[in-house]
N, C-alpha and C positions, 0 to 999 in steps of 0.2 A: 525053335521048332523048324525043321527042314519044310521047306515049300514044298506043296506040290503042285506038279505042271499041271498048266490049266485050273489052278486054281487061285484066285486073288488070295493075298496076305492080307489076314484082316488087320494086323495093326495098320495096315496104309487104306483100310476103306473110310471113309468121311459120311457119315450121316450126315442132310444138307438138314435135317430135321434137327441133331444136336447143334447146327454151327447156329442155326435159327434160334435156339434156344438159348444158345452164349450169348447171342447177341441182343438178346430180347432181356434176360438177366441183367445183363451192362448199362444197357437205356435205362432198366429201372432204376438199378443204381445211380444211378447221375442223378434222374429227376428225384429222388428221394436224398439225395447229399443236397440238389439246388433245394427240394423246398425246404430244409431244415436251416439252411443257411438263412433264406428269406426270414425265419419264424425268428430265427436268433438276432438277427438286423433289428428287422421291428420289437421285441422285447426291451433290447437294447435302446430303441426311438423312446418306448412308452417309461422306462424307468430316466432316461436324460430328463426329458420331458416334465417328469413329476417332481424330480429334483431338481430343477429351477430355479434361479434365487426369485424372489417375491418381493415387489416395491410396494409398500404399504401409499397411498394417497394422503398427499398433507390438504390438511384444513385452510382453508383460506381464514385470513387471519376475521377475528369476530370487529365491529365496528370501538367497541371498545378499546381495542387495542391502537388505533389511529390516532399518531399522535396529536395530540392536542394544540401545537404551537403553533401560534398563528404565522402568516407570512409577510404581513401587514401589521407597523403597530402605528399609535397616533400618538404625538409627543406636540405642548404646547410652546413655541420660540417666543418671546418674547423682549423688547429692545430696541434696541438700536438695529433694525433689520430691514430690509427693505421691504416685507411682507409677515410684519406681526400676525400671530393666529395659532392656529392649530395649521400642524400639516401632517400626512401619510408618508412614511418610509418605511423601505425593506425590514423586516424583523434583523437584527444583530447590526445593522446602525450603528454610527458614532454620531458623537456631536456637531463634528462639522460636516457631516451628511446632511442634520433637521438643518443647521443654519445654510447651507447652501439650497436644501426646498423652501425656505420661506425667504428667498432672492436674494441670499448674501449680506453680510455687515454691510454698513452705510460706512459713508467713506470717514477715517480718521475712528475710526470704532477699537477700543482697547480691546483685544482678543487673549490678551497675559492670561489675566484670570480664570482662563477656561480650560478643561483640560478636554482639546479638541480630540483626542484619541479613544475617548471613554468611549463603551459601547451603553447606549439605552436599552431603557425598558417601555412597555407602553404606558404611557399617564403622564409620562415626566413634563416635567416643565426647565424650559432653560431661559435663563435671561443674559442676555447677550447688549456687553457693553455697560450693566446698570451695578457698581455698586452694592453688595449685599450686605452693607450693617447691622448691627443684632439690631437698631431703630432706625426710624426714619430719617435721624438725625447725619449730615454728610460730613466729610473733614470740614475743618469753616465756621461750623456752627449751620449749613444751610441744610436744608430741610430738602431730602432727595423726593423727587415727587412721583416718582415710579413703585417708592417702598413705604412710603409716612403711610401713618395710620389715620383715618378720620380725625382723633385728636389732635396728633403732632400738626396735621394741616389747617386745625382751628385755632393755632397756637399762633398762626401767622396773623400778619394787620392785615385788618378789612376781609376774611373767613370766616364766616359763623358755619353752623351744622348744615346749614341747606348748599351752601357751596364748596363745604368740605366733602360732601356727598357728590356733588357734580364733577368734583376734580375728578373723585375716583372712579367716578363713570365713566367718563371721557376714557381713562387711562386703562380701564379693562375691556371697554370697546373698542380704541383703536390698537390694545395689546401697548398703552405704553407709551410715556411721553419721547419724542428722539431728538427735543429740543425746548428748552425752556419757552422760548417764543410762542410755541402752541396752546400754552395756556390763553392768549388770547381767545382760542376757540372755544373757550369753555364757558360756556353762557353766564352772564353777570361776574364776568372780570372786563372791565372798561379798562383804559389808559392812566387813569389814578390810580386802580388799585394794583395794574400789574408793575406801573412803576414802582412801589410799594415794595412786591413780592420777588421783583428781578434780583435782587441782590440777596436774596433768601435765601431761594430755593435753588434744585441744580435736578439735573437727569442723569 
């Protein structure tokens, strides 16, 4: 359409009232794209969130279950040792463990027979240096005095039951004779009777 003079072309008039409007439309726009984005973030937080993996809590174990094995066992040496008796050693032990806690073999002490690598148990008994014949009875004919029975000891000259009894006190008292000569200490063996019994007996 031809202009006419003095007159504005309305396609070039601007309403400051429409541009207010475009622009007021736009704002809204944005803040309704931000908050739909925020709604989908958070959505997103709240289902991560629930799908979580979940560590279940372990039981502490029940007293029962604690193993039973002790740490300590008690094994009796007995011998030729420098310290006959009972003694304590670490659980899983050998044998030359207990004979090294009760102060080591005496000197000249047969160690062959032993099989120092075994591991004990608690109760055991070990006898070190002595001889273990199905009897009392030694090579020789002599009567071992760490292993005779009451009888085999009353078999001997000048031992009745009262001092076949005293032998064997002696001998589980001090865990064991470590030399024939100690029979001296055993009450009611004098000088006649042990001369008697020297060529007998053996440890």
């Amino acid at each position: 359409m031809p202009s006419v003079p003095g007159v504005p072309n309305h396609r070039e008039v601007t309403s400051p009232l429409a541009t207010l409007l475009r622009f007021e439309l736009g704002a809204t726009a944005v803040r309704a794209l931000a908050v739909v984005a925020v709604l989908v973030a958070l959505g997103a937080g709240v289902v991560a969130w629930r799908s979580r993996p979940t560590v279940d809590p372990v039981a502490p174990p029940t007293a029962g279950a604690v193993s039973a094995t002790p740490d300590v066992i008690v094994v009796a040496v007995m011998g030729r040792v420098q310290r006959p008796g009972l003694v304590e050693i670490p659980a899983g032990s050998r044998v030359a463990d207990a004979i090294a806690a009760a102060g080591g073999p005496l000197p000249e002490t047969d160690l062959s027979t032993l099989n120092l690598a075994r591991k004990l148990v608690d109760g055991e008994m070990i006898t070190v240096g002595v001889p273990e014949p199905s009897s009392g009875a030694a090579a020789g004919g002599r009567v071992n005095l760490n292993t005779a029975t009451a009888a085999e000891l009353e078999a001997l000259p000048g031992v009745g039951p009262v001092l076949a009894q005293r032998i064997i006190a002696y001998r589980e008292e001090h865990g064991g004779f470590r030399s024939v000569d100690e029979l001296r200490e055993v009450s009611g063996i004098g000088d006649a009777t042990f001369a008697e019994l020297e060529p007998r007996v053996t440890v």
